[in-house]
N, C-alpha and C positions, 0 to 999 in steps of 0.2 A: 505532459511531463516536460521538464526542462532540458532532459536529457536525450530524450528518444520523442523519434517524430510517431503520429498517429499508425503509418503506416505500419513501424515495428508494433509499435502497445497492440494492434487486432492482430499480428500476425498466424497465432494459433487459433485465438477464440476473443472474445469480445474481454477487454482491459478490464478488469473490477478489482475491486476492498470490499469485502464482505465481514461485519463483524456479526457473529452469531453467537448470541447467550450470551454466559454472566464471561465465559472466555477465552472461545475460540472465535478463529475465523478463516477467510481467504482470499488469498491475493494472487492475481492473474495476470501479466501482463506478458506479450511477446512470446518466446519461448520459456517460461518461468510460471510457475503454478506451485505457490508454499503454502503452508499453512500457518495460523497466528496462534500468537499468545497475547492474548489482549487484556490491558488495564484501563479501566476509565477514571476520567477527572477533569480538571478543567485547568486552560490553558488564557491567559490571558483574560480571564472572565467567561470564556465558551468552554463548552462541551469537548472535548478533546478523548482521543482514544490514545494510548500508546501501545506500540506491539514490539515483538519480535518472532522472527520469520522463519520457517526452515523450507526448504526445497528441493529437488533433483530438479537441473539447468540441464536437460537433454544428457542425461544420464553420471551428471557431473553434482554433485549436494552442495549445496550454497545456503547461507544463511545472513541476516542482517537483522535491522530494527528498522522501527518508523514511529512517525507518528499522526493524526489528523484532526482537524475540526473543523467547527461548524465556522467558514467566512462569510464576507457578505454577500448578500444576494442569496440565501442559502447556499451556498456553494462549499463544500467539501477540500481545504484547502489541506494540504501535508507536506511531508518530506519521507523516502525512502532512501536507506543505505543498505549497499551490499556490502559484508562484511569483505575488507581487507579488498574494495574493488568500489566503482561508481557509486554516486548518487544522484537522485534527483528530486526538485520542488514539485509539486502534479497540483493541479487544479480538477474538482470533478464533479457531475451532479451527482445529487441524492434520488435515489428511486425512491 
């Protein structure tokens, strides 16, 4: 992420975007574990997911949107925003 170094994104449990089914999902990074509202489509000619997020931030509810696709190299390229608070660009593999 552009925002946060590796060491914060594992700091709970290992960083992911997980989309599951037609649309949900989950997103984990740092002290932060929401859950998705997922749309698919495509962006630019790829594959593209868009979401939005809800969360408890270590006992605090936080919410935002994002979005991701497929870049090159297969690579898993997006953007995440905290609603009314940070964002960042992230780069990531595909499992």
């Amino acid at each position: 992420m552009d925002t946060w170094d590796n060491d914060c994104l594992d700091l709970v449990g290992e960083a992911h975007l997980d989309c599951e089914g037609a649309m949900d999902g989950e997103i984990a990074f740092g002290a932060l574990m929401g859950f998705l509202d997922v749309r698919y489509g495509a962006r630019d000619g790829s594959a593209c997911v868009d979401f939005s997020w809800e969360s408890e931030e270590e006992d605090y509810p936080a919410r935002g949107r994002g979005w991701a696709a497929i870049g090159t190299a297969g690579r898993v390229v997006g953007h995440f925003y905290i609603h009314n608070g940070d964002e960042s660009g992230f780069v990531g593999e595909r499992n």
